[in-house]
C-alpha positions as a Markdown table, in Angstrom:
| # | Residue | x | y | z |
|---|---|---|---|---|
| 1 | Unk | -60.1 | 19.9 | 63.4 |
| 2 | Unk | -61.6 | 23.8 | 63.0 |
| 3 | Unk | -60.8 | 24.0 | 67.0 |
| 4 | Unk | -57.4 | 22.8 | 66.4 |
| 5 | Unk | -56.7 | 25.2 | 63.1 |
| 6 | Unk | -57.9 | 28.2 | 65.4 |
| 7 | Unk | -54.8 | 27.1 | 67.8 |
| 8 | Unk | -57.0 | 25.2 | 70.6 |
| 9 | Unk | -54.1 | 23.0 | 71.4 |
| 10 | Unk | -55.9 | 20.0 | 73.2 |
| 11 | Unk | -58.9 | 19.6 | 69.9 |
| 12 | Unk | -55.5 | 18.1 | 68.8 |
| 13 | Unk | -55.2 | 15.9 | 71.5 |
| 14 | Unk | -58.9 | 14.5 | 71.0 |
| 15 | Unk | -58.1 | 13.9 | 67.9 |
| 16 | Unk | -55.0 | 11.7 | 68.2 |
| 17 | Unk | -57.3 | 10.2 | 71.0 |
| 18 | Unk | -59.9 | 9.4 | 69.2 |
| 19 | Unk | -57.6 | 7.8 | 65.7 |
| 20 | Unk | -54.4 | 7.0 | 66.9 |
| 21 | Unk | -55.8 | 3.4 | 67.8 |
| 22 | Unk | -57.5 | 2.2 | 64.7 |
| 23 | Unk | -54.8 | 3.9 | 62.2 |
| 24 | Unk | -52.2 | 2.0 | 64.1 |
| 25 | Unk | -54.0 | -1.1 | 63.8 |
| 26 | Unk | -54.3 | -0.2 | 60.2 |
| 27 | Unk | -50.9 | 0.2 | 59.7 |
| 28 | Unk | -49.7 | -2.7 | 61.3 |
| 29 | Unk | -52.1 | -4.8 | 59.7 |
| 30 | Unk | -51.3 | -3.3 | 56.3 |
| 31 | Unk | -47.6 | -3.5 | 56.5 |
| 32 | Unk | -47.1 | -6.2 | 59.0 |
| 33 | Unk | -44.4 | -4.5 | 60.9 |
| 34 | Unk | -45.2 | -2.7 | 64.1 |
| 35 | Unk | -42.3 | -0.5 | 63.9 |
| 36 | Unk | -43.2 | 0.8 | 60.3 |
| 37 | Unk | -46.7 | 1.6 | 61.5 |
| 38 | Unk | -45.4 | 3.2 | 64.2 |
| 39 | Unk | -43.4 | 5.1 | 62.0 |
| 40 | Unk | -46.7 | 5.9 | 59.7 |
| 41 | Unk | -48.6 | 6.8 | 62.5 |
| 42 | Unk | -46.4 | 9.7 | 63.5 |
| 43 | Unk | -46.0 | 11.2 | 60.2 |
| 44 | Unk | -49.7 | 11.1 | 60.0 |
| 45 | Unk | -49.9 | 12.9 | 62.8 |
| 46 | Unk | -47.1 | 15.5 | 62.2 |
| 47 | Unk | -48.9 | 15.7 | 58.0 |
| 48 | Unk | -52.1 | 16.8 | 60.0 |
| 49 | Unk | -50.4 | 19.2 | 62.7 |
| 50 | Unk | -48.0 | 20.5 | 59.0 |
| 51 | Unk | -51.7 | 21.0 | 57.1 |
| 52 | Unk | -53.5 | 22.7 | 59.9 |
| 53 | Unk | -53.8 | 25.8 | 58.3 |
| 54 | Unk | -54.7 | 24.0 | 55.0 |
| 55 | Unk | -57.6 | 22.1 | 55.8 |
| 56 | Unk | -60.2 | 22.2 | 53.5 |
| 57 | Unk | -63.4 | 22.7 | 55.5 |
| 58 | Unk | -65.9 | 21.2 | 53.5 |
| 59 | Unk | -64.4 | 17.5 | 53.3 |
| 60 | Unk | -65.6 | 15.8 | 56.4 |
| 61 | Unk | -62.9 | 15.4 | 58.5 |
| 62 | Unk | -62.8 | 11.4 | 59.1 |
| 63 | Unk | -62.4 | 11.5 | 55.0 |
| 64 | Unk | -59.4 | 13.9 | 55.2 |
| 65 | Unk | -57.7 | 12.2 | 57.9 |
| 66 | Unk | -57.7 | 8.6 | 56.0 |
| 67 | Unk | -57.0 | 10.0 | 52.9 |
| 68 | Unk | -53.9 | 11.7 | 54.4 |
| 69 | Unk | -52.8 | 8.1 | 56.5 |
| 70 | Unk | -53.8 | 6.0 | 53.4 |
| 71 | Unk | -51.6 | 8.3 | 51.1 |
| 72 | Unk | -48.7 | 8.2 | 53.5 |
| 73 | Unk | -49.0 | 4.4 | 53.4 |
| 74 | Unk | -48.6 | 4.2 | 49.2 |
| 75 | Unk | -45.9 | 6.1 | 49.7 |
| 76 | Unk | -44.0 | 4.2 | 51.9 |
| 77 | Unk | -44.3 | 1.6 | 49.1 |
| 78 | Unk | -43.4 | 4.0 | 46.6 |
| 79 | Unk | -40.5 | 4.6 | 47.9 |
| 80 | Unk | -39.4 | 1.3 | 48.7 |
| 81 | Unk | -39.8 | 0.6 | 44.7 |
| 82 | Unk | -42.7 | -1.6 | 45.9 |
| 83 | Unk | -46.4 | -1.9 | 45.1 |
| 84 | Unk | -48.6 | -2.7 | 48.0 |
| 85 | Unk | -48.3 | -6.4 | 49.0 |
| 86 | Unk | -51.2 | -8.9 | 48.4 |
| 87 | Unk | -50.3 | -10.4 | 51.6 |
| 88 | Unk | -47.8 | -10.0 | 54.3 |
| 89 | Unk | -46.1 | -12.8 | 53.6 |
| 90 | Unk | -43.4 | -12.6 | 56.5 |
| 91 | Unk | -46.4 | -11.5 | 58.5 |
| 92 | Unk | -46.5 | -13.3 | 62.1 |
| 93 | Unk | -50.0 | -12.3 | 64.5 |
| 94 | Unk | -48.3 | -12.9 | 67.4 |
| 95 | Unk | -46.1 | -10.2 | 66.2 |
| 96 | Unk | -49.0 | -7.7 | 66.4 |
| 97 | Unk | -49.3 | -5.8 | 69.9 |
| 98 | Unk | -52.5 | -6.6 | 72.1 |
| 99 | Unk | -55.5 | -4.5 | 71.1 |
| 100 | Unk | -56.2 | -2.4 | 73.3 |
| 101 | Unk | -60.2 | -3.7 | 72.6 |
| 102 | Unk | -58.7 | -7.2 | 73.6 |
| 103 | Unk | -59.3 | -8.2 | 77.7 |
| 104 | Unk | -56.6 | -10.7 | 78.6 |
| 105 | Unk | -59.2 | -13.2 | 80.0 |
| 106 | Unk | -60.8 | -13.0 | 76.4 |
| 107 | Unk | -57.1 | -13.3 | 74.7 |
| 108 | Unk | -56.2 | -16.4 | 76.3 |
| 109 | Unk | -59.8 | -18.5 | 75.5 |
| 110 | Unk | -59.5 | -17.1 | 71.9 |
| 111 | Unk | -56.1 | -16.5 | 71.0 |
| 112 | Unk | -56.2 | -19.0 | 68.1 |
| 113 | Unk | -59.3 | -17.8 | 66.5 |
| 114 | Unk | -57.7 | -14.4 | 66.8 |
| 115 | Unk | -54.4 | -15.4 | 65.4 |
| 116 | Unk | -56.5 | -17.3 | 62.3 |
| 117 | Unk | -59.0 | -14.4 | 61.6 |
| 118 | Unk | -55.5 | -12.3 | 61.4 |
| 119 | Unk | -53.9 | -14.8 | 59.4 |
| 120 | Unk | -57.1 | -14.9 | 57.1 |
| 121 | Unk | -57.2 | -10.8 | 57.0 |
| 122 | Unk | -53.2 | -10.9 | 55.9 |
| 123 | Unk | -54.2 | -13.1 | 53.0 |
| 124 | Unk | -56.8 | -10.9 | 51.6 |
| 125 | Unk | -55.9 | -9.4 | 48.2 |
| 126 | Unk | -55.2 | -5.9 | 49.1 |
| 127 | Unk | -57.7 | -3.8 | 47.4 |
| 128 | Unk | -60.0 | -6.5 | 49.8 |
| 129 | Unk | -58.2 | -6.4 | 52.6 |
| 130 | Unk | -57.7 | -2.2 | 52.6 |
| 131 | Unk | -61.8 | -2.0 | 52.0 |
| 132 | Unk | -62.7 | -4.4 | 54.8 |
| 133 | Unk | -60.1 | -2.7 | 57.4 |
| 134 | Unk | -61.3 | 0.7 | 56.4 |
| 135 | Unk | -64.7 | -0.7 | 57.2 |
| 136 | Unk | -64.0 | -2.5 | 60.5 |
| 137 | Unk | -61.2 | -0.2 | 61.8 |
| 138 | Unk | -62.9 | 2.8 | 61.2 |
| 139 | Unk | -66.4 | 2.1 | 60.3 |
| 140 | Unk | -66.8 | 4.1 | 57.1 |
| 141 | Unk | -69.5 | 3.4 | 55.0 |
| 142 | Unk | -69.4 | 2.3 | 51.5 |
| 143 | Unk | -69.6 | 5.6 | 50.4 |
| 144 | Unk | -67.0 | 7.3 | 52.0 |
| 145 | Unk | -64.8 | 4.4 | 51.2 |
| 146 | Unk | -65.3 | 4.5 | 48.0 |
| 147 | Unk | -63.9 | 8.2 | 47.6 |
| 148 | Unk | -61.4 | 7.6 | 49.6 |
| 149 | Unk | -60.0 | 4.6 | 47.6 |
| 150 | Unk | -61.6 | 6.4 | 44.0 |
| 151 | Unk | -63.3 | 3.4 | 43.4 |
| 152 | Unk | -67.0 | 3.2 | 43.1 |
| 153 | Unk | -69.7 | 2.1 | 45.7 |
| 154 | Unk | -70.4 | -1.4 | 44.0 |
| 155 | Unk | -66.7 | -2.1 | 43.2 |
| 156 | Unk | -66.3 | -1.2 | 47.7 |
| 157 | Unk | -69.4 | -3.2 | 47.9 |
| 158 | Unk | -68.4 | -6.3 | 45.8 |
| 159 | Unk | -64.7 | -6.1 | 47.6 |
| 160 | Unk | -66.3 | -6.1 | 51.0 |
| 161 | Unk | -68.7 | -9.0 | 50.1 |
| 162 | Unk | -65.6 | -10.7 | 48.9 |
| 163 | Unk | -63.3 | -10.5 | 52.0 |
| 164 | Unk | -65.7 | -11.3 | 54.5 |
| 165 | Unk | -67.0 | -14.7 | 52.1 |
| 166 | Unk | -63.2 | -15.6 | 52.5 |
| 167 | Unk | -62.8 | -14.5 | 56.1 |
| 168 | Unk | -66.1 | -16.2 | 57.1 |
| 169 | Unk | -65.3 | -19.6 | 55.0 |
| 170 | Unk | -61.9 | -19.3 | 56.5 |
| 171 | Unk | -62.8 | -19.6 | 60.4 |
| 172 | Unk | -65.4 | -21.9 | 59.1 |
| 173 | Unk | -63.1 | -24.3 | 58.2 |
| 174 | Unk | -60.6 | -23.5 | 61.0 |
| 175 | Unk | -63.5 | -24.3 | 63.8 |
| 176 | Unk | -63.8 | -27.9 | 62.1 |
| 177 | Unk | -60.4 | -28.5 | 62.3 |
């Protein structure tokens, strides 16, 4: 980001690299619309390439970034006159794009554990859900999450604890199934 604010135009490109992938999962995952994260993503991006000139350079940069994408995503809800869903609801995991992680060979053998872990994750209550995506998506620790949600490290901790019990029981009792 300090490349990028002294006008090194391709630090930018390494860094839309390096997060457009995860934020976008994020995004989609949180809202459960691919276009709507698509939308999200950009304005990220165009909020970073806007506050440039602003960044603060003691906050690690990772921090900054999700605090910017997380606050773009209460505002979309904000100004739909909505809070943030506890689950998706209308939310379909066939709907969400291939992950780019994902090899097709893989897809196929596991494509209903993948659709029921999804289903499971879209389920989560959302302060749950957010903490364990923040985690996976972007591997954060507990403390940085914690900061960037303003919650504390046991409350991130006890969240994290709590989606996975309910992720894990969940393919638990899909397997037996």
């Amino acid at each position: 980001m300090h490349a990028f604010a002294r006008g090194q135009t391709d630090a930018f490109d390494r860094l839309y690299d390096r997060y457009r992938a995860p934020l976008l999962r994020f995004y989609r995952r949180q809202t459960g619309s691919a276009e709507t994260a698509e939308e999200l993503l950009q304005e990220a991006f165009m909020r970073l390439i806007r506050t440039r000139d602003s960044f603060p350079h003691d906050t690690p940069f990772r921090l900054y970034f999700w605090r910017l994408a997380r606050n773009l995503l209460i505002d979309h809800y904000r100004r739909q006159h909505r809070s943030l869903p506890a689950s998706y609801g209308d939310f379909h995991p066939e709907q969400v794009a291939a992950d780019e992680r994902v090899q097709p060979d893989r897809e196929a053998c596991c494509g209903q554990q993948v659709n029921r872990l999804l289903q499971l994750i879209s389920e989560l209550p959302t302060a749950q859900r957010e903490a364990f995506l923040l985690r996976e998506e972007t591997g954060m620790g507990l403390e940085e999450i914690a900061q960037l949600t303003d919650s504390s490290r046991e409350t991130v901790k006890s969240r994290l604890r709590y989606a996975v019990g309910k992720l894990r029981q969940g393919m638990e009792e899909f397997t037996r199934e």
